[in-house]
Backbone as numpy.savetxt, mean C-alpha at the origin, in Angstrom:
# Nx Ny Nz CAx CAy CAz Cx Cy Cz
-0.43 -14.75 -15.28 -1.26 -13.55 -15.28 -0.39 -12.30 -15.28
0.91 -12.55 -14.46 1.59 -11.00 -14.58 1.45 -10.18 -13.56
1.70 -8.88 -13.18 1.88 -7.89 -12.10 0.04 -7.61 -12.63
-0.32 -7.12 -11.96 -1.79 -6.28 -11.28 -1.36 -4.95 -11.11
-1.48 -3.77 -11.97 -1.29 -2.72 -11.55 -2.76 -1.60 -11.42
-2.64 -0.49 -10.86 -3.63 -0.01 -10.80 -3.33 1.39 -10.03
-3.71 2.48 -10.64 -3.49 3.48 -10.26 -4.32 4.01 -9.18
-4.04 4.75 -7.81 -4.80 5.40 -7.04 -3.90 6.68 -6.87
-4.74 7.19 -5.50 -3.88 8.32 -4.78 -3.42 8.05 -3.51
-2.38 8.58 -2.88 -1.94 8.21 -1.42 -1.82 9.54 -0.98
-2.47 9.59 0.02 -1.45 11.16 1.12 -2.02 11.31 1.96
-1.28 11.90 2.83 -0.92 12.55 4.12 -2.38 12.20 4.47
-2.31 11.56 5.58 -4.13 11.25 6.51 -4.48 12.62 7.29
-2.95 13.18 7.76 -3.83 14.62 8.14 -4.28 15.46 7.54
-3.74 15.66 6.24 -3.71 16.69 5.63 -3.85 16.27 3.65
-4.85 15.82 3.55 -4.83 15.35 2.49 -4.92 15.94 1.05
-4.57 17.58 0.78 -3.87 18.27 0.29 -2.43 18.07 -0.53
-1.82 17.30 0.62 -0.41 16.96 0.45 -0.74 15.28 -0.33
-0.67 15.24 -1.66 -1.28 13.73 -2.29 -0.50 13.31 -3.47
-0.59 12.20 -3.79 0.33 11.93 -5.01 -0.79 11.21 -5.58
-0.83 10.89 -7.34 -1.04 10.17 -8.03 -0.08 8.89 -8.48
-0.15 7.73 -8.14 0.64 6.93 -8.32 -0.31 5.42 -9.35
0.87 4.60 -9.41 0.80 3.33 -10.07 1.02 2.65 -8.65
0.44 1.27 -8.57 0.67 0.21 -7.42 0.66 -0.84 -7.93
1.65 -1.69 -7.84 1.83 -3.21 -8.77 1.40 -3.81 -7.30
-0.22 -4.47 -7.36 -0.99 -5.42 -6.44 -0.51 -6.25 -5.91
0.02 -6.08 -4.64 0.87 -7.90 -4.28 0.36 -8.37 -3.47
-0.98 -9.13 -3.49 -1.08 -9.93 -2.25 0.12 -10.65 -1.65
1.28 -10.82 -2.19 1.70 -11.58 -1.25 2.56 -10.84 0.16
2.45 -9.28 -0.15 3.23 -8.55 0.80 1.88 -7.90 1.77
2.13 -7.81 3.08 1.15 -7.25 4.11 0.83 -6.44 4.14
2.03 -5.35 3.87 1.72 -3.86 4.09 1.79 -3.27 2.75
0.87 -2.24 2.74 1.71 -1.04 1.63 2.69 -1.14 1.45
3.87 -0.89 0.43 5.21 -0.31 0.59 5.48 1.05 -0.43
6.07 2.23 -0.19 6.15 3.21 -0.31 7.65 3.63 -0.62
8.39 4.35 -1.29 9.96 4.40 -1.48 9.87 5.94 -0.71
10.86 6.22 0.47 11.50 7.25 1.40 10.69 8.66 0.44
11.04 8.66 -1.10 10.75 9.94 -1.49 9.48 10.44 -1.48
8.41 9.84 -1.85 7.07 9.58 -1.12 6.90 9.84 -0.17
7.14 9.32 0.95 6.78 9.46 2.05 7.56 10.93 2.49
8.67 11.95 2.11 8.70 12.66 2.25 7.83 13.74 1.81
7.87 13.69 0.79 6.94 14.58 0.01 5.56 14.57 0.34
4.74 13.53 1.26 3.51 13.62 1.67 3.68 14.63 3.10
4.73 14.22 3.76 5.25 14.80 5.42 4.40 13.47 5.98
4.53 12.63 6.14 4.40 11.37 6.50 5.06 11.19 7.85
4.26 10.85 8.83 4.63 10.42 10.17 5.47 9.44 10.79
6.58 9.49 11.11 6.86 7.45 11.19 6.24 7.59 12.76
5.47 6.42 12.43 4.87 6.11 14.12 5.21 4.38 14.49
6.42 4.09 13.97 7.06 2.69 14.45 8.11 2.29 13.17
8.84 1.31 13.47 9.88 0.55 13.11 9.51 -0.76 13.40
9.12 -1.60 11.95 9.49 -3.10 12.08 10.19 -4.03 10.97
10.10 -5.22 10.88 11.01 -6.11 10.48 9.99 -6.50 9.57
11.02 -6.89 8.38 9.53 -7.46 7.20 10.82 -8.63 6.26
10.73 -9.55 5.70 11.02 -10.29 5.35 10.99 -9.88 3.71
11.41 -9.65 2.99 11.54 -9.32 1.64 12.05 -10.33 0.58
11.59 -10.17 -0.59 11.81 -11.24 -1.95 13.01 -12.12 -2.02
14.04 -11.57 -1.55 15.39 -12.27 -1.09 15.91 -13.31 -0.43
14.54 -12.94 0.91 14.42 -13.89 2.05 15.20 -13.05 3.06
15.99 -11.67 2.61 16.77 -11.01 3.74 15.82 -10.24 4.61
15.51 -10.51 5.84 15.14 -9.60 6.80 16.11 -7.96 6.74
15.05 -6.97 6.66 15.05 -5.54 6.65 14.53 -5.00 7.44
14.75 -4.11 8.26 13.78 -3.09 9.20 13.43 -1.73 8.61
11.67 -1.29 8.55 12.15 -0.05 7.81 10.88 0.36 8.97
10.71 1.80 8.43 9.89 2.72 9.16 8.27 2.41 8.45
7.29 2.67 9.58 6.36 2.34 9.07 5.65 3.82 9.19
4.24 4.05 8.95 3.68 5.68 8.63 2.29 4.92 8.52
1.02 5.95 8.77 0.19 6.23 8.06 -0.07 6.94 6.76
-1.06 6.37 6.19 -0.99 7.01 4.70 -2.55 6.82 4.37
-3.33 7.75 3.38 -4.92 7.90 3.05 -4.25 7.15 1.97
-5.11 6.08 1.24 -5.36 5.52 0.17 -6.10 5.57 -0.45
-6.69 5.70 -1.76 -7.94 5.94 -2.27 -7.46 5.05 -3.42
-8.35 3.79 -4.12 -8.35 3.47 -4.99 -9.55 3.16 -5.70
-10.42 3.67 -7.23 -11.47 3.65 -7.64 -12.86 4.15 -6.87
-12.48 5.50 -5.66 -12.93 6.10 -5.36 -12.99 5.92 -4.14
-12.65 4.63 -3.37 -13.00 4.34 -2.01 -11.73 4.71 -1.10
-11.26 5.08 -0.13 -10.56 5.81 0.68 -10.67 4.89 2.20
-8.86 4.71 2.60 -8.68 4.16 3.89 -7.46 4.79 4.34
-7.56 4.67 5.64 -6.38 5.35 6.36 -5.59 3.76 6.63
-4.27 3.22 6.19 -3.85 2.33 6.01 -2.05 2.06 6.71
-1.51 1.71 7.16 -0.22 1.58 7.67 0.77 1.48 6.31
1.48 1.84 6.14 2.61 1.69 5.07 4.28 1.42 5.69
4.79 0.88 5.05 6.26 0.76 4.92 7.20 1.43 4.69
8.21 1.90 4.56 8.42 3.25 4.31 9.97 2.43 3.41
10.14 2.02 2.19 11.04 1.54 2.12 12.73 2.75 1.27
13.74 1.51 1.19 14.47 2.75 0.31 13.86 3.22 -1.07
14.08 4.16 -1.60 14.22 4.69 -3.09 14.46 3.88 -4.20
13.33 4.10 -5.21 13.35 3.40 -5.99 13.00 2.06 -6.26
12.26 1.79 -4.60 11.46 0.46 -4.96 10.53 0.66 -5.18
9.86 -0.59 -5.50 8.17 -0.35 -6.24 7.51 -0.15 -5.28
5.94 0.49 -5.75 5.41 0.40 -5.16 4.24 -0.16 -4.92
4.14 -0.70 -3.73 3.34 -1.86 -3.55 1.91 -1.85 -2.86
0.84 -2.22 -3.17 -0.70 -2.49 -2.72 -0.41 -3.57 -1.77
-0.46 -3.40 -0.85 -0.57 -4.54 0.25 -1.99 -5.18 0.49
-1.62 -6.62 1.09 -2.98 -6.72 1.36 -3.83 -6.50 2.62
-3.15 -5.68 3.37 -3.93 -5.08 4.66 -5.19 -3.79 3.91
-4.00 -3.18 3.45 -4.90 -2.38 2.24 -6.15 -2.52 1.47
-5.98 -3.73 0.87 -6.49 -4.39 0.17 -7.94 -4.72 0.57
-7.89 -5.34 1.76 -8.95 -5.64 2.93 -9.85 -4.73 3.79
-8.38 -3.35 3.76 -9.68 -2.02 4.15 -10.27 -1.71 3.32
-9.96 -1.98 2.13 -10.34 -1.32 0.80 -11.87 -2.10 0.58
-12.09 -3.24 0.99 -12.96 -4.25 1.01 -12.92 -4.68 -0.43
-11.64 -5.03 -1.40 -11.67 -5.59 -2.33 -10.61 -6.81 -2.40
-10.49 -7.52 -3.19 -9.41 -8.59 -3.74 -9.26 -8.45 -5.15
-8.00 -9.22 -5.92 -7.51 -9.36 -7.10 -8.54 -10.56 -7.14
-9.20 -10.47 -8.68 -10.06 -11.75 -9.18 -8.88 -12.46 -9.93
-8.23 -13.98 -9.73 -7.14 -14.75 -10.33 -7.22 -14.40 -11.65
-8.54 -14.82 -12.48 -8.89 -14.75 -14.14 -8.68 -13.46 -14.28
-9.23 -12.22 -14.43 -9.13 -10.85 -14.43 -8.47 -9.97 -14.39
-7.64 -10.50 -13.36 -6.75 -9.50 -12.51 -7.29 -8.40 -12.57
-8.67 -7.97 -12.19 -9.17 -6.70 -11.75 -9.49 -6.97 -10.28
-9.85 -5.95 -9.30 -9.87 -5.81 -8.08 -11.29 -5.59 -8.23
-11.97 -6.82 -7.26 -13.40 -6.84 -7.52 -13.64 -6.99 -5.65
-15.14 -6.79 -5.22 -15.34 -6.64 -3.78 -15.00 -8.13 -3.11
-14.49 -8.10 -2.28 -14.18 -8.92 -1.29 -15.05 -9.27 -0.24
-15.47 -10.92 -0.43 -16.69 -11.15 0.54 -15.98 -10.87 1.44
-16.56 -9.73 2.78 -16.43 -9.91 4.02 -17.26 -10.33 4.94
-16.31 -11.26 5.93 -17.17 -12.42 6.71 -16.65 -11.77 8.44
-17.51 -11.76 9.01 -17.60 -12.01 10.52 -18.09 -13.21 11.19
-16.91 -14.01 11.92 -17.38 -15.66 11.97 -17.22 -15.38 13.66
């Protein structure tokens, strides 16, 4: 099927003024958002923690994490992000994904609603 891309906006949860138009290559297989340092400057992005994330390599990394507004195909979440180095992609997590109340359809690869269940 290939990368899943899909354009939204991200910025600043306080101040959502401060916004970017971006591309997001869909990865369910990563948790969080991920975001490259220049981004997250340019929004004025908060770091409100530091953790450990396991990356494509298999090398454990620690980076800064932030809030960030997400909006994709009109719907809007205040979402945790990654804050990684420059020049990495950027990534749709699937925490995101789940506030967003959507999933990647396998056949499609469009982002269609996500049954949500309370068990």
């Amino acid at each position: 099927m290939g990368y899943v891309r899909i354009r939204g906006v991200i910025a600043n949860p306080l101040d959502r003024n401060l916004r970017d138009e971006l591309e997001f290559i869909v990865d369910t297989g990563a948790i969080y958002t991920v975001i490259p340092q220049d981004v997250a400057e340019k929004l004025q992005l908060k770091v409100v923690d530091k953790r450990k994330f396991k990356i494509a390599s298999g090398e454990v990394v620690e980076y800064f994490v932030s809030e960030a507004y997400i909006m994709i195909d009109g719907k809007g979440v205040t979402s945790l992000v990654a804050i990684a180095p420059e020049k990495t992609p950027i990534l749709l997590g699937v925490t995101t994904l789940e506030l967003l109340g959507v999933q990647v359809d396998p056949v499609t690869g469009k982002l269609i609603p996500l049954e949500l269940m309370i068990l």
